[in-house]
N, C-alpha and C positions, 0 to 999 in steps of 0.2 A: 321478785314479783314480775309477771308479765302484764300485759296492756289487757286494754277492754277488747270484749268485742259485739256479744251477741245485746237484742235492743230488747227482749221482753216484754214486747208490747201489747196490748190489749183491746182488739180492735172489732171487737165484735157486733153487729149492727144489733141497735135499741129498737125495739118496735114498740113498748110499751112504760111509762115510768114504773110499773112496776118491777119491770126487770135490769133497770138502771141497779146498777152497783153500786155499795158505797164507796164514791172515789174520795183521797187524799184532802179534796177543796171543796166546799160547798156552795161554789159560785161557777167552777169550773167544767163545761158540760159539755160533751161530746155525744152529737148526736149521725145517726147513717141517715145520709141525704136523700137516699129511696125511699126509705119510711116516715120520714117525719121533714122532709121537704127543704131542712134547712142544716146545715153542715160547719162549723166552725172548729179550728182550731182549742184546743182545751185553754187557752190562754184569755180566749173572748169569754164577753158576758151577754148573756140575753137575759135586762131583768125581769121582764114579762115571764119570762120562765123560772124565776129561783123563787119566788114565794112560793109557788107547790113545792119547789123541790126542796126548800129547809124545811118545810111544815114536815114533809117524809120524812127526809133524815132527820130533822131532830127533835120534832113533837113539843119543842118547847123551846122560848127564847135561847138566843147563840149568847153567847160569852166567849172570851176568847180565852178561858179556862175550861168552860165546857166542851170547846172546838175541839181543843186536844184532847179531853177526856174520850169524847167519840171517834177521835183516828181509833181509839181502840189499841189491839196489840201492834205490835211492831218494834222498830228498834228506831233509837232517836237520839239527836244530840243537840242538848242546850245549856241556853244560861238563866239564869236564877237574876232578878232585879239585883240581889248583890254584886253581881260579877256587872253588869252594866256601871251602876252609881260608883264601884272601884275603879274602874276601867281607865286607860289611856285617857279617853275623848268624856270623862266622868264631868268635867266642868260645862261641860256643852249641854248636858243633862239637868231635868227639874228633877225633884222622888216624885212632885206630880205627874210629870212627863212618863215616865218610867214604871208608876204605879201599879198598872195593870198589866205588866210586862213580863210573858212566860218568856219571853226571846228563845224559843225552838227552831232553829236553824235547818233543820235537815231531820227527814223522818223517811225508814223505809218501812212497806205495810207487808202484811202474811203473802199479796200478791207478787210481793219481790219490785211493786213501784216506788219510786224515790221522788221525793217532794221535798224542796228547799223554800224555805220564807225569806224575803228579806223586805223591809222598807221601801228600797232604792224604788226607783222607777224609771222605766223605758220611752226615751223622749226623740230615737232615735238615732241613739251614739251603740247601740246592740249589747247593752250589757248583760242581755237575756242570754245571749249565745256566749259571753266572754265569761260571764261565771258562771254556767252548765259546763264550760269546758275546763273551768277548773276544780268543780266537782265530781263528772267523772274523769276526770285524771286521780284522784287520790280515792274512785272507789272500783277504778276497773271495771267501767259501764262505758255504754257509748255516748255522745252528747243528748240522740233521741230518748235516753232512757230516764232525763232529768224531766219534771217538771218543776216550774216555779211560779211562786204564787207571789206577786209584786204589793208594793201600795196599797195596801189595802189595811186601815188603823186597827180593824180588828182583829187580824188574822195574823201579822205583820211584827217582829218587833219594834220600838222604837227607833226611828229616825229621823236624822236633825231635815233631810234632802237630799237631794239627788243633784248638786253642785260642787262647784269649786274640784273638777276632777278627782273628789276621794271616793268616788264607786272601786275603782281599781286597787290601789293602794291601800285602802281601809278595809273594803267589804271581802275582795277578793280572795285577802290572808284570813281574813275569820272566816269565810266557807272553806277553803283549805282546812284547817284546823278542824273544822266543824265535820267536816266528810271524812278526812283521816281518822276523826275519835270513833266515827261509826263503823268505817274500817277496821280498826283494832278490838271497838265491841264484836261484830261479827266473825273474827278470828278468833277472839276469847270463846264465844259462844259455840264455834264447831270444836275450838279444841276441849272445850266440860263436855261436849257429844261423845268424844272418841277419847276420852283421857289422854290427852298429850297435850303437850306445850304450842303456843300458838305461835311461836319462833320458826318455828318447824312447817308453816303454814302458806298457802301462797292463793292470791287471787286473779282469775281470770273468765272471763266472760260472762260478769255477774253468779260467779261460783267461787268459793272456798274447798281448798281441796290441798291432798297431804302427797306430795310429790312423790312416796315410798311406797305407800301401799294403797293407793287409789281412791281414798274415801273420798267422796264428793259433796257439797252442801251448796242446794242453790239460797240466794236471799232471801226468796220467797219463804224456802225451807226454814232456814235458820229464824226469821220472824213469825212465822206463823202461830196462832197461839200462845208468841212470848207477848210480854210487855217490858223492854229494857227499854232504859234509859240512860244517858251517860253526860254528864258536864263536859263540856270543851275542854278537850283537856292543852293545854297554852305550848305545854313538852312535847305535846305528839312529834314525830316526824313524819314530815311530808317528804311529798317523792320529788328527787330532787329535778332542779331545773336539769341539768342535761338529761335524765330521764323520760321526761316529756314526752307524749306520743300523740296526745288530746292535745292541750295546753299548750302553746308556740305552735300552733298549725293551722292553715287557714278552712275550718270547718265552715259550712255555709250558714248561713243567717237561719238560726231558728225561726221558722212558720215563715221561711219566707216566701213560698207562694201564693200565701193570702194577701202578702203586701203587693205581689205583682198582679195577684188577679184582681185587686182590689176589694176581697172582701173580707179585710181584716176591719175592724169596728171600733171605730172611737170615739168619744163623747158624743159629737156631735150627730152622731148614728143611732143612740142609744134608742128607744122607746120603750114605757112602762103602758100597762093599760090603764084608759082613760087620761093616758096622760095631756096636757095642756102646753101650748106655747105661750112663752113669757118674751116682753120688750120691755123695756126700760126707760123713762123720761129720761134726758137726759139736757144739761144747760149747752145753749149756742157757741160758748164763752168758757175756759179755764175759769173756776174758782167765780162762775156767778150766781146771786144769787134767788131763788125763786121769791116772787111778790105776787101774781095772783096766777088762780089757775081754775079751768071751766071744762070739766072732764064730762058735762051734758050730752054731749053730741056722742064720746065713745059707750056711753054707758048704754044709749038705745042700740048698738046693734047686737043682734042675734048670738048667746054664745060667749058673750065680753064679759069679763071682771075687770074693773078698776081697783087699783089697791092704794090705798095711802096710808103712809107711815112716817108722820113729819115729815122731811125733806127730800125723801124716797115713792117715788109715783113711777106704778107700772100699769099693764095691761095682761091679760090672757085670753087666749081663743084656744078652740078646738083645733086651729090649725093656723103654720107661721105669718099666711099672706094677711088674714082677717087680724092680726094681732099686729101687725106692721099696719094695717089700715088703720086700727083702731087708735094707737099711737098717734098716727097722723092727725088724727080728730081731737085730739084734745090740745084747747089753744092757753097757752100759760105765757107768762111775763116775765123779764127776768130781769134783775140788776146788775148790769157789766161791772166790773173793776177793772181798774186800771192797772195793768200790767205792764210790764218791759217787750220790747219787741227784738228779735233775733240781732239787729245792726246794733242796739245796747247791751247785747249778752253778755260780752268781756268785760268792758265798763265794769257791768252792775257787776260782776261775781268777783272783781278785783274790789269796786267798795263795799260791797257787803261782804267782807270775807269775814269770817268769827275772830279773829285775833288776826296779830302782826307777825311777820316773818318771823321769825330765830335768827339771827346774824352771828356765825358764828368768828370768833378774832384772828384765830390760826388760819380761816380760808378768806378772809378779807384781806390778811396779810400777804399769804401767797396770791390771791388774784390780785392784789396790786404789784407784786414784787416780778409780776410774768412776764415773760418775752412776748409772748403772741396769745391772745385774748379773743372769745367771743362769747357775745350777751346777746341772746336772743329770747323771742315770746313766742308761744306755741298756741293757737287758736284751733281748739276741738269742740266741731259742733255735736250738740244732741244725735242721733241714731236712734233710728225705730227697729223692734225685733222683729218684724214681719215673719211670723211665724207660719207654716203651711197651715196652719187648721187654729183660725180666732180660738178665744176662750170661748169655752162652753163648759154646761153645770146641768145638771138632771141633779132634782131633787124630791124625795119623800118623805112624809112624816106622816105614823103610823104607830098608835098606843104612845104617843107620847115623845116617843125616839124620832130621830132624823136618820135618813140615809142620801148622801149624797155621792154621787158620780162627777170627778169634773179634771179637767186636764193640767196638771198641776205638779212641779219638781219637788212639791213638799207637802206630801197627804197629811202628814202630824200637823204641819204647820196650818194647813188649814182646817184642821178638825180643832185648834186651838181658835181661829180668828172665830167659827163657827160658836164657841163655847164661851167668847167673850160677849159675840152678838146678840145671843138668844136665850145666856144665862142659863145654858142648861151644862147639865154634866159631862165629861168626858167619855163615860159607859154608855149616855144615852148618843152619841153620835158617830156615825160609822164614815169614813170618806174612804173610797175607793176608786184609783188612777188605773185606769183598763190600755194604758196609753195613750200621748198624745202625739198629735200632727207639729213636732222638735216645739224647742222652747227658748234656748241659747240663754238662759240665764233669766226669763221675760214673764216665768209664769210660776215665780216664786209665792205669787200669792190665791185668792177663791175668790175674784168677783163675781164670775161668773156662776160660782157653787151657794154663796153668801145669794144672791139676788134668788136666782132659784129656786132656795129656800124658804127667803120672805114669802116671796107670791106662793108659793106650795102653801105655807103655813095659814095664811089670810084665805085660800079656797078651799084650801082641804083635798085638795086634789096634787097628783104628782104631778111639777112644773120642770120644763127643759129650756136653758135661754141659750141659746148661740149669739153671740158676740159677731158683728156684718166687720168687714175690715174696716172699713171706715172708724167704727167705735173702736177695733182696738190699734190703729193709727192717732186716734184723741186720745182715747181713756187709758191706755196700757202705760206704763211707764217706760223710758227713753233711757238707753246708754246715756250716763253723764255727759253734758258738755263742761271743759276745761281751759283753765289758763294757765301754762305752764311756763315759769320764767328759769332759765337755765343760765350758767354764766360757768365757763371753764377757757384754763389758762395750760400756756407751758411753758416749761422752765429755760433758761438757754440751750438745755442740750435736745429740745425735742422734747421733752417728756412731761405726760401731764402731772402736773402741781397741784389745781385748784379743782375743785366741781362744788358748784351750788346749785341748787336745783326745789323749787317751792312749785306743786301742784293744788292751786286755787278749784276747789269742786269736785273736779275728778275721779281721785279715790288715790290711796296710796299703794293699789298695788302693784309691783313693778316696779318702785320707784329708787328702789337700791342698783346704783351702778354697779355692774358687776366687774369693772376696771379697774385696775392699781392705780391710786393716786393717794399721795402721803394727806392730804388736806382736803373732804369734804360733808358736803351736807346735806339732806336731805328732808325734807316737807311736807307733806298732805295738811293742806288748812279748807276747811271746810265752809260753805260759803251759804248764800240763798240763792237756792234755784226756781229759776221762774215756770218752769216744767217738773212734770212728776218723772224723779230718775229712780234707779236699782239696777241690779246685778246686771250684767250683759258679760255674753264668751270672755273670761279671760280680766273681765273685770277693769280697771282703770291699765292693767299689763297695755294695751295697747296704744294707748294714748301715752302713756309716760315712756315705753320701747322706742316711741316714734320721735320723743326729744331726746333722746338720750341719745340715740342712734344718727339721728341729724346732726348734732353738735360733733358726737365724737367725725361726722363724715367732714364736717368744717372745718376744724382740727385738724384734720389731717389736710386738708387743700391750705389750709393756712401756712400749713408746716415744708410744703409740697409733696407730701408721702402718700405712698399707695394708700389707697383706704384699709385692702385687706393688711397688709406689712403692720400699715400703722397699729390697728387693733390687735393683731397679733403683739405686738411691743408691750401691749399693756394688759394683756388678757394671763391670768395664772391659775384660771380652772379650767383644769384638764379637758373637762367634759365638752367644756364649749365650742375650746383650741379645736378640737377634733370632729366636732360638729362643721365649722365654720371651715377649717380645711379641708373636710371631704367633700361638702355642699361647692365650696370655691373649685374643686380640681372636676367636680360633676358637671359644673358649669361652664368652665371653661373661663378660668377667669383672666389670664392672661392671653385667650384669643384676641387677633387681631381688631381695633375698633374702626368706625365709620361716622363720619364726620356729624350724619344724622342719626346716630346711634347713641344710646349713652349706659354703662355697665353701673346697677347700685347693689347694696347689699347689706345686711342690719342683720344682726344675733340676737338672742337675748336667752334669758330662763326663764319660766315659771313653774310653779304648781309640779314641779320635780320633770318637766320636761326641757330639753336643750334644742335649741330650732336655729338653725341661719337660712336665710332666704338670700337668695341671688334674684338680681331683675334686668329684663334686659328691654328699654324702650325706644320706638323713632319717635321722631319729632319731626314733623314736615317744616321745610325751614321758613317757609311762604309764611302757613299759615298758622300756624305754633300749635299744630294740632299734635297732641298724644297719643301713640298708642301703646300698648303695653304688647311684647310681643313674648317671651318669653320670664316663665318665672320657674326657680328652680328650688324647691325645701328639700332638706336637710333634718330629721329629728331624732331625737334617743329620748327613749321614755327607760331603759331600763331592760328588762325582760320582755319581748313582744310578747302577748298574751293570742293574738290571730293578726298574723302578718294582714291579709286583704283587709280587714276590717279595719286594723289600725292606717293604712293606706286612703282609707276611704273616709276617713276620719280628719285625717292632715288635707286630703284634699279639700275638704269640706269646709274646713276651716281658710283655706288657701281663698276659695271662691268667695266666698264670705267676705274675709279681709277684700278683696277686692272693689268690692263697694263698698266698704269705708272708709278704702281708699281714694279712689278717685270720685263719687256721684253721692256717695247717703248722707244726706243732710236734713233734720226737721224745720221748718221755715214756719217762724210763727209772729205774730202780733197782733201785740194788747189781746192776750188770754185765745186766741183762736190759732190754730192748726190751718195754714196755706195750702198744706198737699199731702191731706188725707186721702190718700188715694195709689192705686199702682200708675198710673198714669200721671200722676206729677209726681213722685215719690221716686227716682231714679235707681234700681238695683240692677245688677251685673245681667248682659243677657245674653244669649250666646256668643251675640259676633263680638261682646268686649272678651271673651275667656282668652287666655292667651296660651301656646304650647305650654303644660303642665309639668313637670314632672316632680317624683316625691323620694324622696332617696332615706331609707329607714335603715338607720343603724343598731341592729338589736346588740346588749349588754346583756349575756345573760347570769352574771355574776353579780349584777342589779337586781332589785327588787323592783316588780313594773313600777310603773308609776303611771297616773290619768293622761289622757292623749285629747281629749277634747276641746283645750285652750290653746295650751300653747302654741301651734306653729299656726295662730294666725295675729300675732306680734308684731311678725318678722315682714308682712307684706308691705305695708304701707311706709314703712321707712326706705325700706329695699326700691321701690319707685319712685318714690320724693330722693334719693341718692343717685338713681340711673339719671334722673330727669336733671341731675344739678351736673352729673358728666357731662351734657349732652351740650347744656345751656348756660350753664355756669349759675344760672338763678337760685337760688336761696328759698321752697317755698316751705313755711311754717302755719299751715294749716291744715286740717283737714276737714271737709273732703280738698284734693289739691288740686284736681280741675274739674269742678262740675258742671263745666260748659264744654268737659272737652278739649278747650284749650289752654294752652296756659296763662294766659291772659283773660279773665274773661270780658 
């Protein structure tokens, strides 16, 4: 087989809908910016424009069995609801969930264009460009030749989100398989043109052609007036990794100069006509509650709806700032409750934990039995996900149905919270993710699609809420805060013996020490939190990395041994050793130190990624100020899938970790939020970044695996370790200096 080449594009300017083509999407519209003034990538939506355009195309309500009926001929590769509910990931699955599920992966049309569906959605980890690039690898096309149709519940097969790094590892192999079975259809299909075997066969630049005696079939050709179809077939073979031409190569960022020029579009962009701005009532107070309310004053101005809906009170106008006034005007009461405030957080979530430790007898016995011991507490505050673009939701409802717009890692998930809210059916509600401004784990849920909707439904008009940052610094849910008690020991000869380790709140991800030790235990006990938490990068990985990684660095000063030696003694997966050796020799780990200098460093795995970070900090001696000057990662995810991308990814994560390392903290008391705001809310800003660098080791004997979490683990231990060379201090918190200094 040789590679791809040519892009078979279709770029012809629209001057009028009549002579719009029928494309692959019915949402997805390109239009010539001379004639019709306004130009977007096929990936945007303009909904002001698609209620004409499905009324053309399809003269009668969509389904997402009639969707496919009207792609019409072509050739396509899917799966059947059976092959899902069978599946691997079948437990993760409702038959409700899954009910209305063609799952059609990949369809080529008579024009020889390729359209791939998936669930996933684009929150700006680029997984639009990392699986086009592994769909044209296995069908000898270029990347511009893929289109993809994201998030979108009805167009979409099921899926669970767009988290926990399995886009790569999960999605990536089933379009693989998905593009090869349409590959091997369209080999089958020129070899029944020419009677011969389709062994015999080879593809290149979107053609099929017989190396002996010239016959040639382009895609277009081979689908035109067909209508095949073909099941995934699970046997295919794919092209293998050292073959690779597309796929391990740093292709550029699909539409990425709409993100540079700034007119790619997302939620908070959207506009429908006559559409309406919505705000929110919202309580002064976590968890208080409303007791009267005098919505008189907003109800006279020009253009305002008032809506109430038991304990839900909004506003609408014709435009954002009269809808922000009119909120203003309506004067309500509320009942505080009494809350814990941040200086009580550990307290309360050690006594409210849901149950009592595990103690286990084998590691009580070896930590008493040990030579050298430490028992330390690990204090992890709340984190906010400051996300570039708040939540936002555009919503319509229309014959009955719902359609909503809103920025969200889980379109199913929220076309479920919608179907619980409003008690209508799954067919009647459409949610569609056009992109959002990143998520880091923070936009698992629809409040802002959910609120949307309400007010849409109460005026009868289509309603759009954008979320101010302020509201999603209160209302969005917080990285857990945690209490983590650690206790490890060693034996007389050096070696560790014992690890216990219990995470109060947190989460237990992460929480397996990835060390040799004959004797230990491990915890996640779950607590009451006084803030609303969920998913965040990497998940409790971080917080648990950062005790584990502390202790083991105590351990080894206990012991007087290297940190790196030390962890090496006890490390016996391969993957890590070689992680943490190459990150160490990139770093420079045995260069020369300085007395105001201090060298730290932490490993760890998650989510099938291997990361070491090296850190390198001053400390002015005066004034115990920090700075971070250099930080060096290290990761193997497996097979690089786009060497830059995945680069930009670790860095990402790198910067990230940064402010949760040293400054992001929520600071709250008695039910209120102190620094809702960018201005008291402390994130990394230029002049904290410190020398970067990212050192990628690709396996390509691996299977990729997700790169979006893991190498930001490794930060925050790596400078709580540099900061303990430097000072000898001990500190077991995080954030570890959010004055700055180490003292505050």
């Amino acid at each position: 087989m040789k590679s791809s080449l040519s892009t078979g594009r279709h770029d012809e300017p629209v001057t009028h809908w009549d002579d719009y083509p029928l494309r692959d999407s019915m949402w997805q519209i390109k239009i010539n910016y001379k004639h019709m003034k306004k130009q977007q990538d096929e990936n945007h939506i303009f909904p002001e424009q698609y209620e004409l355009f499905e009324k053309k195309i399809a003269g009668s309500p969509i389904t997402r069995r009639s969707f496919f009926k009207r792609m019409g001929a072509g050739i396509a590769s899917y799966l059947v609801v059976s092959d899902i509910l069978a599946g691997p990931i079948a437990k993760s699955f409702t038959r409700e969930a899954a009910e209305d599920t063609i799952g059609a992966w990949i369809h080529v049309n008579g024009e020889g264009r390729i359209t791939c569906y998936t669930g996933k959605v684009e929150v700006g980890q680029n997984i639009r460009t990392s699986l086009a690039q592994v769909v044209a690898e296995e069908l000898f096309v270029k990347v511009e030749d893929i289109q993809f149709i994201m998030g979108d519940t009805l167009l979409t097969p099921y899926d669970r989100g767009t988290f926990g790094s399995l886009t790569t590892p999960q999605m990536a192999p089933k379009l693989r398989k998905a593009a090869a079975s349409v590959r091997e259809l369209l080999k089958a299909t020129a070899a029944k043109e020419w009677n011969t075997s389709s062994t015999s066969l080879q593809l290149e630049q979107g053609i099929v052609f017989h190396p002996s005696n010239g016959k040639r079939l382009s895609y277009a050709q081979l689908a035109n007036g067909k209508k095949l179809a073909q099941r995934v077939n699970e046997d295919v073979q794919v092209v293998p990794v050292e073959d690779w031409k597309i796929a391990g190569t740093s292709v550029p960022k699909v539409n990425g100069k709409f993100y540079i020029t700034g007119s790619h579009k997302y939620v908070s962009d959207l506009k429908l006509p006559d559409m309406q701005y919505g705000k929110v009532l919202r309580p002064p107070y976590l968890g208080a509650k409303l007791t009267s309310l005098d919505t008189s004053d907003a109800e006279k101005v020009q253009g305002v709806r008032v809506v109430k809906d038991g304990d839900f009170v909004g506003v609408t106008a014709p435009d954002s700032t009269t809808a922000k006034m009119a909120l203003a005007m309506i004067n309500a009461e509320w009942e505080r409750k009494k809350q814990p405030s941040r200086k009580q957080l550990f307290s309360h979530l050690k006594e409210n934990a849901n149950k009592q430790p595990d103690k286990k007898p084998n590691v009580e016995e070896a930590f008493a039995n040990g030579a050298k011991k430490v028992t330390s507490a690990f204090h992890v505050d709340y984190i906010a996900h400051t996300p570039l673009e708040p939540r936002a939701g555009l919503a319509e409802w229309k014959n009955g149905e719902l359609n909503v717009w809103t920025g969200t890692q889980r379109p199913f998930g929220v076309q479920e919270e919608l179907e619980k809210e409003f008690g209508l059916a799954k067919d009647k509600i459409r949610v569609r993710m056009p992109d959002t401004g990143s998520g880091y784990g923070g936009k698992h849920t629809g409040e802002a699609g959910i609120e949307a909707a309400k007010l849409a439904k109460a005026i009868g008009k289509p309603v759009k809420v954008n979320w101010t940052r302020e509201e999603e610094f209160m209302w969005a849910y917080c990285r857990p805060a945690g209490l983590i008690e650690v206790r490890g020991a060693l034996d007389a000869n050096g070696k560790l013996a014992a690890w216990e380790m219990f995470n109060y709140n947190s989460g237990g991800a992460g929480i397996e020490s990835p060390y040799d030790v004959p004797a230990k235990h491990q915890q996640f006990i779950s607590s009451d939190t006084p803030l609303r938490q969920g998913s965040y990068r990497a998940l409790a990985s971080t917080a648990n990395v950062f005790a584990i990684e502390s202790v083991m660095n105590d351990l080894a000063s206990e012991q007087g041994k290297d940190p790196m030696e030390f962890r090496m003694e006890h490390l016996s997966d391969e993957r890590l050793r070689r992680v943490l050796k190459d990150t160490a020799s990139k770093f420079g780990w045995e260069k020369e130190k300085r007395s105001d200098r201090g060298f730290g460093l932490a490993c760890g795995f998650v989510k099938g990624g291997y990361v070491a970070t090296c850190a390198e900090v001053y400390v002015d001696p005066e004034t115990k100020e920090v700075k971070v000057l250099k930080l060096v990662t290290g990761f193997e995810c497996g097979a690089i899938l786009n060497p830059r991308h995945l680069k930009s990814q670790v860095l990402g994560c790198v910067l990230q970790g940064l402010g949760g390392a040293l400054f992001e903290a929520v600071d709250f008391d008695n039910g209120q939020i102190l620094n809702a705001a960018f201005s008291s809310y402390r994130v990394p800003r230029f002049k904290d970044i410190p020398e970067t660098e990212v050192l990628l080791i690709n396996r390509p004997d691996l299977p990729p695996a997700g790169a979006g979490e893991a190498p930001i683990i490794g930060v925050a231990p790596a400078i709580r370790n540099a900061i303990q060379d430097v000072t000898g201090e001990r500190i077991n918190k995080l954030p570890l200096v959010p004055s700055g200094k180490i003292r505050a």
